[in-house]
NUDO-30965 format. One record per residue (C-alpha): residue number from 1; residue in one letter; chain; x, y, z negated. Coordinates in Angstrom, 2 decimals. Layout:
BEGIN
<node tipa="NUM" selo="A" vexnu="A" xx="X" yy="Y" zz="Z"/>
...
//
This chain:
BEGIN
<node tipa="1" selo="X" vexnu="A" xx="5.86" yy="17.18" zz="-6.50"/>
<node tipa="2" selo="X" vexnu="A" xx="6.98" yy="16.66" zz="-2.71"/>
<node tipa="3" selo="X" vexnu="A" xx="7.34" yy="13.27" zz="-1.59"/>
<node tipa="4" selo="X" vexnu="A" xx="9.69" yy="11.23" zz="0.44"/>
<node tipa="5" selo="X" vexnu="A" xx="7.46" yy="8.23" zz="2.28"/>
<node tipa="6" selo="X" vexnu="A" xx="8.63" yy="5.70" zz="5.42"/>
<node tipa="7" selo="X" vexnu="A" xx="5.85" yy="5.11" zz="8.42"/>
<node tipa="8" selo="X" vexnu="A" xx="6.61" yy="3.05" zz="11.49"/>
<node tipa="9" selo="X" vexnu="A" xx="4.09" yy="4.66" zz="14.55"/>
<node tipa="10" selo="X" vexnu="A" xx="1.26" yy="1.75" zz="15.91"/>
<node tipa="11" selo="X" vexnu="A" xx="3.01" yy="1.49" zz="19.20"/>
<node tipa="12" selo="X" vexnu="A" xx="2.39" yy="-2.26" zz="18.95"/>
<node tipa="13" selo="X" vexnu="A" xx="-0.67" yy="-2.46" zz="16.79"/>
<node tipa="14" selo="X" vexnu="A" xx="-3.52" yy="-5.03" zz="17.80"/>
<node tipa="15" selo="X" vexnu="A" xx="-5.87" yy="-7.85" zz="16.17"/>
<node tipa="16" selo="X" vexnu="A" xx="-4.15" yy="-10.76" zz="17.80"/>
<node tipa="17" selo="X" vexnu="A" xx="-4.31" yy="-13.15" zz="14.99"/>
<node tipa="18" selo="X" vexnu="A" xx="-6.38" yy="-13.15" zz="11.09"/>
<node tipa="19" selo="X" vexnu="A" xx="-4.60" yy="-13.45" zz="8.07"/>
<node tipa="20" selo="X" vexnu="A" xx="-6.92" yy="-11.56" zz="6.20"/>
<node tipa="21" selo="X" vexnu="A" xx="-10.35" yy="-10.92" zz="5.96"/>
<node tipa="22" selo="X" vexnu="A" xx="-11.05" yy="-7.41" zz="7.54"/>
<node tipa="23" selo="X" vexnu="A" xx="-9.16" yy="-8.63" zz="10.68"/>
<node tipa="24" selo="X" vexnu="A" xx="-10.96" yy="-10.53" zz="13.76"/>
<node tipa="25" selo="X" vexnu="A" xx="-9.60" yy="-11.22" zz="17.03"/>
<node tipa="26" selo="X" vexnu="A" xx="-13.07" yy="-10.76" zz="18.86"/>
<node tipa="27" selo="X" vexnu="A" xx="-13.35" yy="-7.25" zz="18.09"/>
<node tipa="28" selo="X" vexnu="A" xx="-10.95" yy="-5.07" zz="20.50"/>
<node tipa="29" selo="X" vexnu="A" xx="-8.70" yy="-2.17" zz="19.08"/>
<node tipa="30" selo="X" vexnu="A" xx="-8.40" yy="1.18" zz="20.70"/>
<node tipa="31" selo="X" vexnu="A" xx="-4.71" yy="1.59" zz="20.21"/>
<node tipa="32" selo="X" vexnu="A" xx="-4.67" yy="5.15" zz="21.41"/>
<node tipa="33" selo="X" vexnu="A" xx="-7.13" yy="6.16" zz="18.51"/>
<node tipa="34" selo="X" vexnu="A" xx="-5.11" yy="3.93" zz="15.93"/>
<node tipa="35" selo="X" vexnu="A" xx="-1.57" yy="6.21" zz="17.43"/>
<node tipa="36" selo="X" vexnu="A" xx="-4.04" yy="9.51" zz="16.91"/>
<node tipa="37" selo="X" vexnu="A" xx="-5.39" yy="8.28" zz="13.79"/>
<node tipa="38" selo="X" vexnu="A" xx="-2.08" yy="7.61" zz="12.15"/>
<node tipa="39" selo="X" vexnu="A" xx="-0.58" yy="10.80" zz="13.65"/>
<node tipa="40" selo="X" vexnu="A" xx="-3.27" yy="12.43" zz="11.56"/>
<node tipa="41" selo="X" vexnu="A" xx="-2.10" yy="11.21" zz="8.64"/>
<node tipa="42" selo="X" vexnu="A" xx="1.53" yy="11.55" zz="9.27"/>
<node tipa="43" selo="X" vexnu="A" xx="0.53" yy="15.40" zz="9.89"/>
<node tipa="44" selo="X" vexnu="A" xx="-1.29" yy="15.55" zz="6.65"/>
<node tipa="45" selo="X" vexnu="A" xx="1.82" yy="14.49" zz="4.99"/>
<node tipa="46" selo="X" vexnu="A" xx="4.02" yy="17.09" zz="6.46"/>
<node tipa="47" selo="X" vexnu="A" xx="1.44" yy="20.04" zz="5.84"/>
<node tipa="48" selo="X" vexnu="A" xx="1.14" yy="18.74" zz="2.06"/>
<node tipa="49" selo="X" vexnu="A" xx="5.19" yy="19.42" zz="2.25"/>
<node tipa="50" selo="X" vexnu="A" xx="6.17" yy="16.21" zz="1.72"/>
<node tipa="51" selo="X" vexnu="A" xx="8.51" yy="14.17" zz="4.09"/>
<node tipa="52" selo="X" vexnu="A" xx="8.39" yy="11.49" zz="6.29"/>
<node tipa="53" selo="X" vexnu="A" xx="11.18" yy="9.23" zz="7.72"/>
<node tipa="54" selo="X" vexnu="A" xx="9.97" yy="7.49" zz="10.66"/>
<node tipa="55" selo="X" vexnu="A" xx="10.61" yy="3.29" zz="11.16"/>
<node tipa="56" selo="X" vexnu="A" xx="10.94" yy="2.33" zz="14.61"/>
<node tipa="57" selo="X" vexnu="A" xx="8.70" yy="-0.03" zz="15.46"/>
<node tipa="58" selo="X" vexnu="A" xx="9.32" yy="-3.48" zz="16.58"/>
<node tipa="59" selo="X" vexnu="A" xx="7.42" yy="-4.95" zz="19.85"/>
<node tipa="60" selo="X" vexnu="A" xx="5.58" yy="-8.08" zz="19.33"/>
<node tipa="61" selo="X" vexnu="A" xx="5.16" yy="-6.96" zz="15.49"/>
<node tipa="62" selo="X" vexnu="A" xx="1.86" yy="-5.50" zz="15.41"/>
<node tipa="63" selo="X" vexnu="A" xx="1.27" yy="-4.99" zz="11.65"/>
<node tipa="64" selo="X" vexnu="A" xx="4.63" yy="-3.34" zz="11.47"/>
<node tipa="65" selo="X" vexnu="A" xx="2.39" yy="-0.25" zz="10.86"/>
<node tipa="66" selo="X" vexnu="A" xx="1.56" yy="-1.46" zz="7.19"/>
<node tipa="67" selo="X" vexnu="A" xx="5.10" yy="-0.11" zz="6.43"/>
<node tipa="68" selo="X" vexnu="A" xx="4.58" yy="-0.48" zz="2.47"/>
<node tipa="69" selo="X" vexnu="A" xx="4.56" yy="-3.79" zz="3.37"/>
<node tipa="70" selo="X" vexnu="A" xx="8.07" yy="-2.66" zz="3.80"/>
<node tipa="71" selo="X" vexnu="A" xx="9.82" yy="-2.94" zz="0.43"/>
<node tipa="72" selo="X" vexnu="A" xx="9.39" yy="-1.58" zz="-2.94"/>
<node tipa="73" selo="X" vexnu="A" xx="12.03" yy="1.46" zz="-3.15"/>
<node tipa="74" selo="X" vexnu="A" xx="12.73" yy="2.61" zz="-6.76"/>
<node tipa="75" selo="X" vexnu="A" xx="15.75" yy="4.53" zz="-8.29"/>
<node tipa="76" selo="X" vexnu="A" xx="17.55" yy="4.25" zz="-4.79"/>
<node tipa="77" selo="X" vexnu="A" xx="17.66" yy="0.31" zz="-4.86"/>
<node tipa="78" selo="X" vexnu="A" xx="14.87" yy="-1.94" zz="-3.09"/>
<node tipa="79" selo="X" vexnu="A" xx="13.79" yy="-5.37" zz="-3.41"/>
<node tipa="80" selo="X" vexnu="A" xx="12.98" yy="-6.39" zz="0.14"/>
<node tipa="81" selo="X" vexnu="A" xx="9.81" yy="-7.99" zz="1.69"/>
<node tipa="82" selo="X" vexnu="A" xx="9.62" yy="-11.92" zz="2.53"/>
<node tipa="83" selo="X" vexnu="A" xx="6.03" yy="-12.36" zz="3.98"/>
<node tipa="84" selo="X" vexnu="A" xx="3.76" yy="-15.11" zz="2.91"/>
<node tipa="85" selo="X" vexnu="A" xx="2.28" yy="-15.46" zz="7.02"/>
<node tipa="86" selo="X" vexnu="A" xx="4.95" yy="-16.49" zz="9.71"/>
<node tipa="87" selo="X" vexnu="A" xx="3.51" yy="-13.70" zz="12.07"/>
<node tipa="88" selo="X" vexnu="A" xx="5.12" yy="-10.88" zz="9.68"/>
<node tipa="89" selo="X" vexnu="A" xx="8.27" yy="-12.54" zz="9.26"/>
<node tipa="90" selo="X" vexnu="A" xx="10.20" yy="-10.85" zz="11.34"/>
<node tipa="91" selo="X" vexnu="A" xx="9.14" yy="-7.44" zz="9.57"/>
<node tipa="92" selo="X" vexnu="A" xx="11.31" yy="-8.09" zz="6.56"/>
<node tipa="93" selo="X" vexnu="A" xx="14.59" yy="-8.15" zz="7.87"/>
<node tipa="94" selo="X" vexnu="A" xx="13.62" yy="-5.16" zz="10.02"/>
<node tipa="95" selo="X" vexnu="A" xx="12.82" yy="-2.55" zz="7.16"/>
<node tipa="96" selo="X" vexnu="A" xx="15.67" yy="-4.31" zz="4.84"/>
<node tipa="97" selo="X" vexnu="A" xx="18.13" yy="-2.69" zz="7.60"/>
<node tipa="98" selo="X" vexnu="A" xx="16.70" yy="0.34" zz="8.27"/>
<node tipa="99" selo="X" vexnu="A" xx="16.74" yy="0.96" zz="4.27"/>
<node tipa="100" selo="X" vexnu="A" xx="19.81" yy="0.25" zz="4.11"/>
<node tipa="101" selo="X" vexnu="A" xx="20.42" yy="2.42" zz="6.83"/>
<node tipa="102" selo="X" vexnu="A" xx="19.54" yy="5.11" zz="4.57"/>
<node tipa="103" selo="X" vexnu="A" xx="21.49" yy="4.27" zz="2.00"/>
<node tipa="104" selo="X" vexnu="A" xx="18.89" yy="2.06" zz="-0.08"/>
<node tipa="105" selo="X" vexnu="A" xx="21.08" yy="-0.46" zz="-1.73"/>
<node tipa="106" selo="X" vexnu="A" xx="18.54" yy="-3.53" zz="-0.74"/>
<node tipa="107" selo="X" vexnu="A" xx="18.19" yy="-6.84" zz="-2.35"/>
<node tipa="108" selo="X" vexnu="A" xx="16.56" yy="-9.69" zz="-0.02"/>
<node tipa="109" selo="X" vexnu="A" xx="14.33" yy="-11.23" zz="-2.23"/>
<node tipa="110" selo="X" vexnu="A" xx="14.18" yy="-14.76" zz="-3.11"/>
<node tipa="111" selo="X" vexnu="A" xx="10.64" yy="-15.00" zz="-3.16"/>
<node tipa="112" selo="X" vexnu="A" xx="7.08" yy="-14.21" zz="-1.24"/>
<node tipa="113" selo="X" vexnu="A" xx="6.83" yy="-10.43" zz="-1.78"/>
<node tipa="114" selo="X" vexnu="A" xx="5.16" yy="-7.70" zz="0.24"/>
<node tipa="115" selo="X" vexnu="A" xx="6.41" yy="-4.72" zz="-0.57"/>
<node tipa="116" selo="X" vexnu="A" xx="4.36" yy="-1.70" zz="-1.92"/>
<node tipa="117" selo="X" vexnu="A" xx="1.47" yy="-4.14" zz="-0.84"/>
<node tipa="118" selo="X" vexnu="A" xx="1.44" yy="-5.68" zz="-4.35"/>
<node tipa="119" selo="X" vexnu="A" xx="4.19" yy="-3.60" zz="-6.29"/>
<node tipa="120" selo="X" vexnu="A" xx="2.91" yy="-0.19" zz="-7.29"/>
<node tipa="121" selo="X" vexnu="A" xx="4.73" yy="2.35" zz="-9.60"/>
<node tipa="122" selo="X" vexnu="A" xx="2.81" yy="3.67" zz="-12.14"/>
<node tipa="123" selo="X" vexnu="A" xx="5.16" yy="6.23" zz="-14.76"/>
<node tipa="124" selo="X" vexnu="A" xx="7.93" yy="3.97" zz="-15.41"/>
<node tipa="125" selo="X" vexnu="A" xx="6.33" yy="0.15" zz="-15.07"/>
<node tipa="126" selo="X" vexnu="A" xx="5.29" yy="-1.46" zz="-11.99"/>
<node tipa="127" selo="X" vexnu="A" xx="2.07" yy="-3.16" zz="-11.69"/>
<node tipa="128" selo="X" vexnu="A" xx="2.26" yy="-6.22" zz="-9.47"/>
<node tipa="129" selo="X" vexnu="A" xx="-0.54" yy="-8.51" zz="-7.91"/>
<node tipa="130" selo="X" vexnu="A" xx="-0.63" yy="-12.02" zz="-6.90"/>
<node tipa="131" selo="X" vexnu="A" xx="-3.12" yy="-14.14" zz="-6.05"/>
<node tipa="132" selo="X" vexnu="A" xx="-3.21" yy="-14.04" zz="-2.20"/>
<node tipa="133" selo="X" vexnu="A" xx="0.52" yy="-12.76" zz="-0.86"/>
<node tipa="134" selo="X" vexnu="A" xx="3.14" yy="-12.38" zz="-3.42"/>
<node tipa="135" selo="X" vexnu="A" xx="4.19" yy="-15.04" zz="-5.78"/>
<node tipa="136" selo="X" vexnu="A" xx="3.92" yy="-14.65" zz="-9.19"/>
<node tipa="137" selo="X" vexnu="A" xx="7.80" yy="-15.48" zz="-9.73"/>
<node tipa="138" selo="X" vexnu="A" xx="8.76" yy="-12.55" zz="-7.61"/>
<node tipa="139" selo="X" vexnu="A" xx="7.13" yy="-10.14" zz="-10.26"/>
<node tipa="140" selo="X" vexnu="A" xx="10.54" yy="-11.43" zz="-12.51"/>
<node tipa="141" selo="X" vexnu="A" xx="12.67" yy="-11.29" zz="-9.20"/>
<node tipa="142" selo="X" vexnu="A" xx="11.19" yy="-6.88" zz="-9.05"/>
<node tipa="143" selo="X" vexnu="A" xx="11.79" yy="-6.50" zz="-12.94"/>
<node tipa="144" selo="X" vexnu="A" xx="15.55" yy="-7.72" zz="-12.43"/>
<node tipa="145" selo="X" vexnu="A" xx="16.05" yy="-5.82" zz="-9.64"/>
<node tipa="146" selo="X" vexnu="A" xx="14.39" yy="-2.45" zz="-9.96"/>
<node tipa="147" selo="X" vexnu="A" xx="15.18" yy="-2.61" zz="-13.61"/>
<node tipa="148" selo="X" vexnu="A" xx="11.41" yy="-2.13" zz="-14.70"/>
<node tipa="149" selo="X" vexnu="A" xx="8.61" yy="-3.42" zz="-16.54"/>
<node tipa="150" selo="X" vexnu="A" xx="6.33" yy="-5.35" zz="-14.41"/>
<node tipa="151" selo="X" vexnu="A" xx="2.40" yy="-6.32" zz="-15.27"/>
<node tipa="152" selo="X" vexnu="A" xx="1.68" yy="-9.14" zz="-13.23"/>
<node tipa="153" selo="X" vexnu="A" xx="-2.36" yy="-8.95" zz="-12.02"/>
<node tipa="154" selo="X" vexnu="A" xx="-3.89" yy="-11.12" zz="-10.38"/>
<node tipa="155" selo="X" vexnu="A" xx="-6.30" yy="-10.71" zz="-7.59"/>
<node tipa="156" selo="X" vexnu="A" xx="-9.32" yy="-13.05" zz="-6.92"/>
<node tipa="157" selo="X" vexnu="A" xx="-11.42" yy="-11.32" zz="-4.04"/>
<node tipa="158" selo="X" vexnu="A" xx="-9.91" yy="-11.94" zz="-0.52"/>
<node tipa="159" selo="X" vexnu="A" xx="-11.23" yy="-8.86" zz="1.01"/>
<node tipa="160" selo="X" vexnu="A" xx="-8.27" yy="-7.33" zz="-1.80"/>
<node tipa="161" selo="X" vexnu="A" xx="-5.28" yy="-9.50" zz="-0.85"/>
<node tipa="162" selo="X" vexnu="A" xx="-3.09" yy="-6.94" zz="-1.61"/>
<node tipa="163" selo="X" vexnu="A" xx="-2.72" yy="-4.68" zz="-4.79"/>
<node tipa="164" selo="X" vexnu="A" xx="-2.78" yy="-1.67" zz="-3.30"/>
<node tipa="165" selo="X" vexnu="A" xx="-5.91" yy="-2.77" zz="-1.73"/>
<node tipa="166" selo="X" vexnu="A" xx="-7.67" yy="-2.77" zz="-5.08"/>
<node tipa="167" selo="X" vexnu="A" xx="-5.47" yy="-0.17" zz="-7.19"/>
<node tipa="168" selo="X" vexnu="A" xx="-4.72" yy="3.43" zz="-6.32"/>
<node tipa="169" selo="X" vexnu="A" xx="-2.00" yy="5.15" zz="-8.23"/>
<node tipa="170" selo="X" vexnu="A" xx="-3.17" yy="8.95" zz="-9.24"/>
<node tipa="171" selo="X" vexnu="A" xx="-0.44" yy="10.14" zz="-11.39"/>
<node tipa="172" selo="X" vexnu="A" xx="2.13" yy="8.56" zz="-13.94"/>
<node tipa="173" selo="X" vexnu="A" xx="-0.76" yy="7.56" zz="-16.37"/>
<node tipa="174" selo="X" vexnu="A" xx="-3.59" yy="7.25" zz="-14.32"/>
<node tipa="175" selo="X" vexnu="A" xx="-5.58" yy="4.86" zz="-11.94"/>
<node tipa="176" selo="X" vexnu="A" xx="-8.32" yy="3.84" zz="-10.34"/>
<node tipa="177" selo="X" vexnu="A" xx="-9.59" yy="0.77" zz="-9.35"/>
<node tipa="178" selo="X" vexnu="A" xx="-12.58" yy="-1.86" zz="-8.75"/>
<node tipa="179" selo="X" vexnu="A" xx="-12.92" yy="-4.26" zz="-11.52"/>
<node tipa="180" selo="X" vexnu="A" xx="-14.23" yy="-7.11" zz="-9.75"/>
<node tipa="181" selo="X" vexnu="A" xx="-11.39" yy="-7.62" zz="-7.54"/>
<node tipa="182" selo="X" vexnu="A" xx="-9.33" yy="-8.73" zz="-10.53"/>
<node tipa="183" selo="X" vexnu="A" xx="-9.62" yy="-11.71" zz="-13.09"/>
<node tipa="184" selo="X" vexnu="A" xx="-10.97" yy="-11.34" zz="-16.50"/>
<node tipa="185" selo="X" vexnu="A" xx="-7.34" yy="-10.98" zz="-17.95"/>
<node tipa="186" selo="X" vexnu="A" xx="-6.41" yy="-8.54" zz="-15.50"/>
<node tipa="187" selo="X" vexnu="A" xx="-9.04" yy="-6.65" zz="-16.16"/>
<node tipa="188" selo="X" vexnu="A" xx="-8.42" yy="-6.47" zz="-19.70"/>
<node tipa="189" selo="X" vexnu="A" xx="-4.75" yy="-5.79" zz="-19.41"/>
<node tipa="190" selo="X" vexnu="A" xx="-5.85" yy="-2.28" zz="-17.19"/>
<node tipa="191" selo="X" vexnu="A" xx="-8.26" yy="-1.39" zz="-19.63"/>
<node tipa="192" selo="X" vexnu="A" xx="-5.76" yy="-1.40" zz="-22.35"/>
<node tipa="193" selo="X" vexnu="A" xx="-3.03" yy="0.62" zz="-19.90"/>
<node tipa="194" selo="X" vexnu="A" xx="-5.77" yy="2.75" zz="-18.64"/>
<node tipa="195" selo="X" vexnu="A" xx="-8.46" yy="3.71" zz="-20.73"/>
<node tipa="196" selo="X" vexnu="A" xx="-9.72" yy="6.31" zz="-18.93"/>
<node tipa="197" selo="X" vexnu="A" xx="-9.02" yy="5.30" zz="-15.31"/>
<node tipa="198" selo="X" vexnu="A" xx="-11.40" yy="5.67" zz="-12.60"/>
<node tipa="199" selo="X" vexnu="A" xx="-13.40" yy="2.44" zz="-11.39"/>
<node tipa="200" selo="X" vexnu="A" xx="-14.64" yy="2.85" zz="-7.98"/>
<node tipa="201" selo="X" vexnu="A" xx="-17.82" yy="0.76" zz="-6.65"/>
<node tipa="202" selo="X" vexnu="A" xx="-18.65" yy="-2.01" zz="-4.55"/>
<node tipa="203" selo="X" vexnu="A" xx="-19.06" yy="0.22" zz="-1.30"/>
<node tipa="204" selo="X" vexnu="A" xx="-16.67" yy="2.44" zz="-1.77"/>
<node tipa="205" selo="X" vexnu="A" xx="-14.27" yy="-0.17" zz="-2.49"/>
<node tipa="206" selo="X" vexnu="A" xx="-15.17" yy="-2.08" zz="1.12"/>
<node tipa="207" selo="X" vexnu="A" xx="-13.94" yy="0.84" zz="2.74"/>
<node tipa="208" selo="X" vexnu="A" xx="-10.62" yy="0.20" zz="1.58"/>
<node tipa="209" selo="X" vexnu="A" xx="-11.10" yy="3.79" zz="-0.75"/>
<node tipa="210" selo="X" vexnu="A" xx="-8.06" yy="2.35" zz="-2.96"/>
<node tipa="211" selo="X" vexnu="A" xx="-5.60" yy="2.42" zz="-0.34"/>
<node tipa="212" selo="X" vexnu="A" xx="-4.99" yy="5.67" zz="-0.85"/>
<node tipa="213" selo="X" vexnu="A" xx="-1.43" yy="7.91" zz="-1.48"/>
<node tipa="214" selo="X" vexnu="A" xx="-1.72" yy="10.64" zz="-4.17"/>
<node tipa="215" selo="X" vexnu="A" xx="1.45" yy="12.95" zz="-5.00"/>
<node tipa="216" selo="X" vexnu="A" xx="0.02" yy="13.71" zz="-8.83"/>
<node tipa="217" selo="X" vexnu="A" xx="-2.54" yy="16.36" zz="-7.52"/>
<node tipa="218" selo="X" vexnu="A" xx="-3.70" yy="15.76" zz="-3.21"/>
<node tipa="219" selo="X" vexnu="A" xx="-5.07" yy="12.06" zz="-3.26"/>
<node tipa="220" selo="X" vexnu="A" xx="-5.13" yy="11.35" zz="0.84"/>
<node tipa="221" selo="X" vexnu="A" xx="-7.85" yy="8.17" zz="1.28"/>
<node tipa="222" selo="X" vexnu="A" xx="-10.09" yy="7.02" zz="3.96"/>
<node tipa="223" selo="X" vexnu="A" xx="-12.83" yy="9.40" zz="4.99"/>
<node tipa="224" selo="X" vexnu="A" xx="-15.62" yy="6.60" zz="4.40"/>
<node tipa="225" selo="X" vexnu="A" xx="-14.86" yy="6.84" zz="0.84"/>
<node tipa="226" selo="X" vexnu="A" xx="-17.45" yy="9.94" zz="-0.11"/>
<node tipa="227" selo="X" vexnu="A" xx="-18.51" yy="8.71" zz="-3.67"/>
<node tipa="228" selo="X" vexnu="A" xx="-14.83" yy="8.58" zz="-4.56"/>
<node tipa="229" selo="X" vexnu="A" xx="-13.43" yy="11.88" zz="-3.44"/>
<node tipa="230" selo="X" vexnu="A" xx="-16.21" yy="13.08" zz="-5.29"/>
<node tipa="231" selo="X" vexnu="A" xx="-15.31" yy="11.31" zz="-8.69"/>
<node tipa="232" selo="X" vexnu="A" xx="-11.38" yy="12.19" zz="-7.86"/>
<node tipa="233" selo="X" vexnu="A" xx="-12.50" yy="15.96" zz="-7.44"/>
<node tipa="234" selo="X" vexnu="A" xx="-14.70" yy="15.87" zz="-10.54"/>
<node tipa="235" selo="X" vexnu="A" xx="-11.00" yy="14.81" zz="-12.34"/>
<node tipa="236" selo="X" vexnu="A" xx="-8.99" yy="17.63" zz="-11.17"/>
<node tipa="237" selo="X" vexnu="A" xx="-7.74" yy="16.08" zz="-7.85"/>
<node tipa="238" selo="X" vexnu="A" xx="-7.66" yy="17.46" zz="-4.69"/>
<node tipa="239" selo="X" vexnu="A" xx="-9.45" yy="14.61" zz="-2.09"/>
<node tipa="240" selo="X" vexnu="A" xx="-7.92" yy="14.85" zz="1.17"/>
<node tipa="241" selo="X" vexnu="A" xx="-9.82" yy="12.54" zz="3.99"/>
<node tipa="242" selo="X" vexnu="A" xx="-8.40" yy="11.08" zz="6.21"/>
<node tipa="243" selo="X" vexnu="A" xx="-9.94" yy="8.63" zz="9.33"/>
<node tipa="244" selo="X" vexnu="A" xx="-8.50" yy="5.39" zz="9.80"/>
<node tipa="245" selo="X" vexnu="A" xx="-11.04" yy="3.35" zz="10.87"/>
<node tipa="246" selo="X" vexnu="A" xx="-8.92" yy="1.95" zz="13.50"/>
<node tipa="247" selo="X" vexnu="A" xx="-6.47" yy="0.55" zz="11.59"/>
<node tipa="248" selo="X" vexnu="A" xx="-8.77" yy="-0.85" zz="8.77"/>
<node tipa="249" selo="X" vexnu="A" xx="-9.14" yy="-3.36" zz="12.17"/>
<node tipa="250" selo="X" vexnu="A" xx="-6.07" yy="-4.85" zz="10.52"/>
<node tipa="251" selo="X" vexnu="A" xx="-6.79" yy="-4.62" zz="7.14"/>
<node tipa="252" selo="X" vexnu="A" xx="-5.29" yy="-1.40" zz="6.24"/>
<node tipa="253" selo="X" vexnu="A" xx="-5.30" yy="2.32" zz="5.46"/>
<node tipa="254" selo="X" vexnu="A" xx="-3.61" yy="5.36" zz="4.01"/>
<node tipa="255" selo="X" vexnu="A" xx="-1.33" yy="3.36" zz="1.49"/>
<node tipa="256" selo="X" vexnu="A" xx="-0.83" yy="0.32" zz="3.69"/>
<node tipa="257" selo="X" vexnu="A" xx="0.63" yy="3.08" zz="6.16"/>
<node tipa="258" selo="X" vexnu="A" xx="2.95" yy="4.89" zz="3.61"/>
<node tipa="259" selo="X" vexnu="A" xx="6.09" yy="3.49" zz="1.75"/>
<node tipa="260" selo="X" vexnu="A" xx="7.64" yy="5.94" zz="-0.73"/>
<node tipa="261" selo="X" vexnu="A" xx="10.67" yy="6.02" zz="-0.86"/>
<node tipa="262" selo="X" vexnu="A" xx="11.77" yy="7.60" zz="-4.35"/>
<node tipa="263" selo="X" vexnu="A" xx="15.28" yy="8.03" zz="-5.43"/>
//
């Protein structure tokens, strides 16, 4: 099915402070690749036929990029971000109004909670991390206001701070993800929802292979991630690679790049 999805272009992107593990201020960013990189992707969406609204970015907000960070956009009405580090603050407000903008009826949330970062919509419940970023009372704050059932999982590996760092929605009823980046309980509660998802490895996993989009049949993830567009293919998917090496600078990829915006 096409897709509607938000992106806000890297104009500003750079390491210039670490609130996660994959970023470090030493190591110097080629923001032209990062633009051309993301372009890529952008371009992928569009040939798949699916849409993309574009977020202008702010200066001075280099992870602005990350724009399912954004908000979590369901049925037309959005519970807004509030960022757990001070240096994404600003980000909130800023995708809050150009949602509404659009005619998202928004709700600025009460709580810590990044967006698509740890809210993913799987068929008609939301899974929902915590551990690292969003607080476990804003999982009650996204059932209230997108009208959903949410699963609360949390996350106890730093290199997966966010969900969608660690999860990869495939289709209504169907997942992947890497066990080990998820506490015993969590890990039960996806083997009961998901019987037969896919669990992706160790190194596949530390290329950020999760963070990946998938509209029910083309699943677009980092090109590092070999031994899981394999396993995705062997399922019926369609792997589309993508490089964003640059990016994963900051601790992101394909998903941490895409809102959807659905309704």
């Amino acid at each position: 099915m096409p897709r509607r999805y938000a992106m806000c272009r890297p104009e500003h992107f750079e390491v210039r402070y670490a609130i996660n593990p994959w970023m470090d201020v030493r190591v110097p960013v080629d923001r032209d690749l990062a633009v051309a990189q993301w372009e890529e992707l952008r371009r992928t969406y569009l040939d798949l036929g699916h849409e993309v609204d574009l977020v202008p970015p702010l200066p001075g907000q280099p992870d602005m990029v990350f724009a399912a960070n954004g908000g979590v956009v369901l049925g037309g009405r959005a519970l807004g971000a509030r960022f757990a580090h001070p240096e994404r603050a600003a980000e909130g407000p800023a995708f809050a109004a150009w949602l509404r903008s659009r005619g998202v009826d928004v709700h600025d949330p009460e709580h810590v909670g990044e967006g698509e970062g740890d809210f993913l919509v799987v068929g008609d419940r939301v899974l929902a991390g915590t551990g690292y970023r969003t607080a476990p009372a804003a999982h009650e704050e996204a059932a209230r206001v997108l009208g959903a059932e949410v699963v609360g999982l949390r996350l106890v590996d730093p290199r997966y701070y966010h969900l969608d760092t660690a999860l990869a929605v495939l289709a209504d009823d169907d997942v992947a993800y890497v066990p080990s980046a998820f506490d015993d309980e969590g890990r039960a509660v996806l083997a009961r929802l998901f019987p037969g998802a896919l669990l992706v490895d160790e190194d596949d996993a530390a290329v950020l292979a999760l963070n990946a989009v998938s509209d029910g049949l083309h699943v677009v993830l980092p090109a590092a991630a070999r031994r899981t567009a394999d396993a995705l293919a062997a399922r019926g998917y369609v792997p589309v690679p993508v490089d964003l090496s640059e990016l994963l600078k900051g601790g992101g990829s394909v998903k941490c790049c895409t809102l959807e915006l659905r309704g």
